[in-house]
C-alpha positions, 0 to 999 in steps of 0.5 A, spaced: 940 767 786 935 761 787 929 766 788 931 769 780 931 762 778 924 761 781 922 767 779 924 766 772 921 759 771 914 762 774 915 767 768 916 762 764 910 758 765 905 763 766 907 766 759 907 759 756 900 758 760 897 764 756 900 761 749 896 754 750 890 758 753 890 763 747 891 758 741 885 753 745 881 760 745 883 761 736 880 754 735 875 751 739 872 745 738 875 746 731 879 740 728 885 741 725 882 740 717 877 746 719 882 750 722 886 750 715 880 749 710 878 754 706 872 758 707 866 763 705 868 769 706 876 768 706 877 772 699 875 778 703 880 779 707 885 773 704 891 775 708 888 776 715 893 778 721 889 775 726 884 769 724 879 765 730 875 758 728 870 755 732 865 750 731 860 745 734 856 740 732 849 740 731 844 734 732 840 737 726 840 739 718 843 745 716 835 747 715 834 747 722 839 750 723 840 756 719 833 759 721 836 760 728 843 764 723 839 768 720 836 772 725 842 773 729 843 780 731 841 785 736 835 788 731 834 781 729 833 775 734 840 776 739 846 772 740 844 766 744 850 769 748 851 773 755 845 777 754 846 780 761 853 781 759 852 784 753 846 789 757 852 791 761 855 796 757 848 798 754 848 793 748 840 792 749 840 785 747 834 780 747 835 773 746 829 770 742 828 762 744 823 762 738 824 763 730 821 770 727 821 769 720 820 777 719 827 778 723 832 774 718 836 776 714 833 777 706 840 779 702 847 782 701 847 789 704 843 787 710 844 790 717 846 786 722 846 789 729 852 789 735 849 793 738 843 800 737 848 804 734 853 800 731 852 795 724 855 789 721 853 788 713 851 782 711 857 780 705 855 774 702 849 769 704 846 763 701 841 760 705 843 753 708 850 753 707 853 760 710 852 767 713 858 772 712 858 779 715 863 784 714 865 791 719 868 792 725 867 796 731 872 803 733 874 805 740 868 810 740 864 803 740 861 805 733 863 802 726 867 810 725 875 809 724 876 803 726 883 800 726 881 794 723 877 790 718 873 784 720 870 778 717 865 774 720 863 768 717 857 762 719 858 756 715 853 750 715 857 744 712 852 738 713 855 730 715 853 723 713 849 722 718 845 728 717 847 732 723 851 739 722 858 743 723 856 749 725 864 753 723 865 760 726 871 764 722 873 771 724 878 774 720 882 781 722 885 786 717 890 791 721 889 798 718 893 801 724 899 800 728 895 799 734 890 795 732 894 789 735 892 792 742 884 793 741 883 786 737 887 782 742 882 785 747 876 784 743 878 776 741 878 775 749 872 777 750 869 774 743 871 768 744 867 767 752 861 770 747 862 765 741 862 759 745 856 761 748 853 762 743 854 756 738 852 752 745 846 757 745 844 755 737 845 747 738 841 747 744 835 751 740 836 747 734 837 740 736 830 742 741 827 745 734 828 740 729 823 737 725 821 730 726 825 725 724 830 731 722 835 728 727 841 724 726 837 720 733 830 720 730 833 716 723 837 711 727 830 709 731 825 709 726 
C-alpha cells in the first residue's frame, strides 16, 4: 500500500512539474500585462486554442532593431537560433550576423521561409512597430493540409528609456480533432528555438546600434 501511495505522489508531482515547465515555456520573460494585452495580429485568429507570448528587452530603439526583423527567415537573413539544430532535418538555414537591406521584407503577401519548400506570408507589416506572419506547417513538413491555422507576430513597443521590448506572439487555430497532438510537439520545440532567437536578436542589436542610440550611451553622454 505504501508503494501506491509513493508511486501516486510521484505522479502527481511529475504532472504538476510538467504544468509549471508548460506555463513558464507560453510566457517567457513576458509580464503579465504582455500576456493579456492585445496585440497586432490577434484579429486574425482572435479566438486561439493555443496561444504562446515571449519577449525581451532590448538595450536599442525599434530602429535598430527591426532591420534585424525584417530579415528573418530562411530565404532572408535565418533565425538568430539552432542553426545546427534546424540543419538537422534538412532546413538549410544560414544565420546572418550582418544586415542585408536586399533580404527585408518589403509588403503584405511576401514570403517568409521555415524552411525551402515550406512559406509563411507576411500578414501585416508597419515598419518599426510590427511584423505578423500567418500559415502553418502539415504533417508532410509543408504548408499543404495543415491541421491547424497559425499566427506569428513581432512587435517592437519602444520604453521611456529609449530601450525596446521585443514581444513574440504565436497564436494556433485547430482545424482538426488531432491537431492538439501535432501543435503541443511543435510549441515544445518552438520555444527552445524562440528563446534562442530573441537572445540571438538583442545580442545583434544592442552590437549594432547606432551611437548614442542605447539607453547606456544617452545616460553617459
Amino acid at each position: 500500500m505504501r508503494g501506491i501511495v509513493t508511486s501516486a505522489v510521484v505522479a502527481a508531482g511529475a504532472v504538476a512539474a510538467v504544468v509549471l515547465v508548460r506555463r513558464a515555456s507560453l510566457r517567457w520573460g513576458a509580464s503579465d500585462d504582455e500576456v493579456r494585452r492585445a496585440l497586432p495580429g490577434d484579429d486574425l485568429l482572435p479566438r486561439p486554442d493555443l496561444q504562446a507570448t515571449r519577449a525581451i528587452s532590448i538595450q536599442a530603439t525599434p530602429a535598430d532593431v527591426w532591420p534585424w526583423i525584417a530579415q528573418l527567415g530562411q530565404n532572408r537573413g535565418g533565425f538568430y537560433s539552432y542553426d545546427w539544430l534546424e540543419n538537422l532535418v534538412g532546413v538549410e538555414i544560414r544565420t546572418l550576423d550582418r544586415i542585408r537591406p536586399d533580404l527585408r521584407v518589403r509588403a503584405v503577401g511576401d514570403a517568409v521561409n521555415l524552411a525551402p519548400e515550406v512559406a509563411l506570408a507576411v500578414a501585416a507589416l508597419d515598419e518599426e512597430r510590427h511584423l505578423v506572419l500567418r500559415g502553418a506547417v502539415g504533417v508532410d513538413g509543408t504548408g499543404a493540409a495543415a491541421p491547424y491555422d497559425f499566427t506569428w507576430a513581432f512587435v517592437l513597443q519602444p520604453q521611456p528609456d529609449g530601450s525596446t521590448r521585443l514581444i513574440v506572439r504565436e497564436r494556433y487555430g485547430y482545424l482538426t480533432a488531432w491537431a492538439p497532438a501535432l501543435v503541443e510537439t511543435v510549441e515544445m520545440v518552438s520555444f527552445l528555438m524562440t528563446e534562442r532567437m530573441l537572445r540571438g536578436i538583442r545580442d545583434r542589436a544592442e552590437r549594432t546600434a547606432a551611437p548614442g542610440s542605447r539607453p547606456a550611451d544617452a545616460a553617459t553622454a
